[in-house]
DRENTORNU-613272 format. One line per field, with one value per atom (N, C-alpha, C): atom name; x, y, z. Coordinates in Angstrom, 2 decimals. Atoms other than C-alpha are relative to their C-alpha. Example, Ala and Ser with C-alpha at 12.3 -4.5 7.8 and 13.67 -1.06 7.14 Angstrom:
REM residues 2
atome N_CA_C_N_CA_C
east 0.89_12.30_0.90_-0.82_13.67_-0.77
north -1.19_-4.50_1.20_-1.19_-1.06_1.09
up 0.00_7.80_0.00_-0.06_7.14_0.73
This chain:
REM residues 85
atome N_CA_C_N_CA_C_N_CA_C_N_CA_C_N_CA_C_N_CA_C_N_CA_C_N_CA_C_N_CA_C_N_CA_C_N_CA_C_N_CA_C_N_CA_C_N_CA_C_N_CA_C_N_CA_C_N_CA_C_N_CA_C_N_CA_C_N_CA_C_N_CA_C_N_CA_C_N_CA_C_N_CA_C_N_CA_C_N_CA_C_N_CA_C_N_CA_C_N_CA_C_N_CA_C_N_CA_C_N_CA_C_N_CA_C_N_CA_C_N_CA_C_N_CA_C_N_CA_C_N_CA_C_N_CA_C_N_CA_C_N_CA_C_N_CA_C_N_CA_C_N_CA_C_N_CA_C_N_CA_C_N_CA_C_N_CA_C_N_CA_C_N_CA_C_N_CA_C_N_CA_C_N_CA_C_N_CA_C_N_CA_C_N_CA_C_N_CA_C_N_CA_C_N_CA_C_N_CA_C_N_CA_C_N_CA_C_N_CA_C_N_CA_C_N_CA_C_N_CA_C_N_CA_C_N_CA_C_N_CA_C_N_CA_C_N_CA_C_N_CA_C_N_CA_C_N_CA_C_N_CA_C_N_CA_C_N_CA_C_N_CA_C_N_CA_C_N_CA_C_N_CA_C_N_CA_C_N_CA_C_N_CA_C_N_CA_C
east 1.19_6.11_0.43_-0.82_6.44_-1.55_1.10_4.32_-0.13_-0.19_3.22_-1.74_1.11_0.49_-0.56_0.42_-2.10_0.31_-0.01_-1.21_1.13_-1.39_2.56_-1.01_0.46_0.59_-0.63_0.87_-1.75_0.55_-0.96_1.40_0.23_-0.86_2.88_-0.79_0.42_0.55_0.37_-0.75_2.39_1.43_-1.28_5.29_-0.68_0.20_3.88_-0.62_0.42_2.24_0.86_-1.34_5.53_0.47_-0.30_6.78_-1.03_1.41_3.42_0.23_-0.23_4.51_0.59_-1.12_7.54_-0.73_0.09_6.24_-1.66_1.40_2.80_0.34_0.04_2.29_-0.91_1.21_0.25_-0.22_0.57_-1.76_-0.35_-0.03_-1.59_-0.71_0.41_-3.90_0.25_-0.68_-2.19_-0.06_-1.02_-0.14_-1.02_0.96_-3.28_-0.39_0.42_-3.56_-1.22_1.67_-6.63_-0.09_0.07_-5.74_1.44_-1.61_-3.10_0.11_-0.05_-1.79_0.38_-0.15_-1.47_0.44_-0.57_0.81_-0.40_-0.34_-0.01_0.98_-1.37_2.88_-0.90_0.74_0.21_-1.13_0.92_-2.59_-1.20_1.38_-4.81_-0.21_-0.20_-3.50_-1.27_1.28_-6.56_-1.22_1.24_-9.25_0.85_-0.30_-6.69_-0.03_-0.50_-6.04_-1.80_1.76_-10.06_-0.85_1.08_-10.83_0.78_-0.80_-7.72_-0.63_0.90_-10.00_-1.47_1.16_-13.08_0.01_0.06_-14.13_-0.33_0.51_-16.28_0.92_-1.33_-13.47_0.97_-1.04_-11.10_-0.57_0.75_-13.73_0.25_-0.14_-14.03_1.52_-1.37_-9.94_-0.15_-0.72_-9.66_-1.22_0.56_-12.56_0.58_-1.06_-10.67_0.98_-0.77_-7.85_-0.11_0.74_-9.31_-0.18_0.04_-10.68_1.28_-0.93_-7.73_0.81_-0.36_-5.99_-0.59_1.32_-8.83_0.15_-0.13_-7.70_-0.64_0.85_-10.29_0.22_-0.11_-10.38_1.01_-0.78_-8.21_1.80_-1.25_-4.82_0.20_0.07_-3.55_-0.16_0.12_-2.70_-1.07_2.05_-6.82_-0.25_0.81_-7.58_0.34_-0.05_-5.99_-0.52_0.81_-7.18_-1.58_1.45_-10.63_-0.21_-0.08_-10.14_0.48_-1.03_-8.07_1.18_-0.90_-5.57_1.45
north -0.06_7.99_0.35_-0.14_7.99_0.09_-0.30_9.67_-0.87_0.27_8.34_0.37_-0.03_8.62_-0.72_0.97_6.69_-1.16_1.10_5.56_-0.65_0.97_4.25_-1.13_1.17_2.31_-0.84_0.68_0.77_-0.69_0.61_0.11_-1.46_0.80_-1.60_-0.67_-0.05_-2.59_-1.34_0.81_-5.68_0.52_-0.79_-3.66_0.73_-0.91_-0.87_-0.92_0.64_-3.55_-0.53_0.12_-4.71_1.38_-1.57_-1.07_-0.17_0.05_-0.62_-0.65_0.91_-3.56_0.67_-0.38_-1.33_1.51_-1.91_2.29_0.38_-0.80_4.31_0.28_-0.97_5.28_0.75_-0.97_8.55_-0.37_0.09_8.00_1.61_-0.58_10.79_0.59_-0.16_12.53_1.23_-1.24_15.38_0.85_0.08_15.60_0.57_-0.27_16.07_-1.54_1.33_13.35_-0.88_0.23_11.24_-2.02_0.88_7.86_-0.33_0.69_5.50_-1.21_1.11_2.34_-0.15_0.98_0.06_-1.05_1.24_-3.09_-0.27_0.49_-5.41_-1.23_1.00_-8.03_-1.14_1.46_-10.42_-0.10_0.21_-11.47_0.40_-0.61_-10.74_1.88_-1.13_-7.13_0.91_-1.05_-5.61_0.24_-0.29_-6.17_1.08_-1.10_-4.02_1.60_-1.56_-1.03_0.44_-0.46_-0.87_0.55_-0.60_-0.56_0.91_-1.20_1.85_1.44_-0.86_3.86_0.43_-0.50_3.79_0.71_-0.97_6.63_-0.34_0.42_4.44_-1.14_0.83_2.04_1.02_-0.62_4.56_1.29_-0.43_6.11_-0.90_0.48_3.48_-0.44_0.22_3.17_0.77_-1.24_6.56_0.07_0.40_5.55_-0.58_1.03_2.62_0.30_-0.06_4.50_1.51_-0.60_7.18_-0.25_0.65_4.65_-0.70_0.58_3.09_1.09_-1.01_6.34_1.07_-0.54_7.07_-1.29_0.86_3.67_-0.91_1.18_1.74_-1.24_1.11_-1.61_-0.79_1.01_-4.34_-0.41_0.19_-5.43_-1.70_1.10_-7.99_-1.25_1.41_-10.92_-0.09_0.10_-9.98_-0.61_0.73_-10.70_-1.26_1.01_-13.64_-1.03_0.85_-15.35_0.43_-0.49_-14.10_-1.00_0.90_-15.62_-1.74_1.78_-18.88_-0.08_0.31_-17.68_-0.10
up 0.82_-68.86_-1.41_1.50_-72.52_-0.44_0.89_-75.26_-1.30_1.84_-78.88_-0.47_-0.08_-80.78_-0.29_-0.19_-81.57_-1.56_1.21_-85.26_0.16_-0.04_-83.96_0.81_-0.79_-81.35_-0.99_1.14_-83.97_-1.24_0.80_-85.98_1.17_-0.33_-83.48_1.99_-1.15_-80.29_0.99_-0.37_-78.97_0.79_-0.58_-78.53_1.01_-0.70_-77.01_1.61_-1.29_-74.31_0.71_-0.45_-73.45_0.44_-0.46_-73.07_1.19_-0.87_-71.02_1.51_-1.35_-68.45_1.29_-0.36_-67.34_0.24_0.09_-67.69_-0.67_0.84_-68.53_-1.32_1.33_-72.15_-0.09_0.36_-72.86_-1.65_1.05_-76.07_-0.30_0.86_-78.54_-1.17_1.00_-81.24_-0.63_0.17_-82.93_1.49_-0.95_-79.98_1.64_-1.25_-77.14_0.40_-0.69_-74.94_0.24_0.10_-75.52_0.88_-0.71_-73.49_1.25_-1.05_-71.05_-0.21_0.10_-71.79_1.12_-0.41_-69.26_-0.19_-0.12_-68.97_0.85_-1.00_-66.65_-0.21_-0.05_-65.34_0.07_-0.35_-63.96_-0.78_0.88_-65.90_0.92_-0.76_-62.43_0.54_-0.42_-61.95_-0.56_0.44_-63.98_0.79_-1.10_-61.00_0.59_-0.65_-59.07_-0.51_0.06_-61.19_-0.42_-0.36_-61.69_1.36_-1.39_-58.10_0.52_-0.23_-57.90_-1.29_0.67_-60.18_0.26_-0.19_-58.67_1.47_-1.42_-56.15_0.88_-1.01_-54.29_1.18_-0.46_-53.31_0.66_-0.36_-52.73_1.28_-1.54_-50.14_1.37_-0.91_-48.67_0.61_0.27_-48.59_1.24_-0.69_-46.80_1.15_-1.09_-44.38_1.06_-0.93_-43.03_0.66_-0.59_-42.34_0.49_-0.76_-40.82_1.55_-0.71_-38.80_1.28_-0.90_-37.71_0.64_-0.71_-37.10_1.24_-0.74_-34.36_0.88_-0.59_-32.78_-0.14_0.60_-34.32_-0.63_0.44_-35.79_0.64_-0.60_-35.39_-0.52_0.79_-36.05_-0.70_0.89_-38.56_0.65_-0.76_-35.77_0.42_-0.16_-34.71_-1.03_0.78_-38.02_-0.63_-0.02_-38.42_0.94_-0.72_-35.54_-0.52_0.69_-36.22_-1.00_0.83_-39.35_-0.47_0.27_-39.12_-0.52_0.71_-41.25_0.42
């Protein structure tokens, strides 16, 4: 994780998104942390780190496996047939 603040980024925010790809950046305002850059590699990675942010998703995350640790649900070759895939 790497710090800066926010007027290098604003110098230079191309760079820093490259940096970003590879590693978190903490954003900086006389030296108290006021954001996070984010790189993504793939251009579709931003639906993921959104629903890795929301609580309601990540309920239902720790439901599921809950669930399955209780013997519940199904396993992947179920849900492929099931499915077709």
């Amino acid at each position: 994780m790497k710090q800066v603040s926010i007027e290098q980024v604003s110098q230079d925010l191309p760079g820093y998104l490259q940096v970003a790809e590879k590693d978190y950046i903490v954003i900086t305002r006389e030296g108290v942390a006021i954001g996070i850059l984010i790189g993504l590699e793939d251009s579709e990675d931003w639906w993921e780190e959104l629903l890795l942010q929301n609580p309601q998703f990540l309920k239902q995350i720790e439901k599921a496996r809950i669930s399955l640790r209780e013997g519940k649900g199904i396993s992947l070759e179920e849900m492929r047939k099931k499915y077709e895939l």
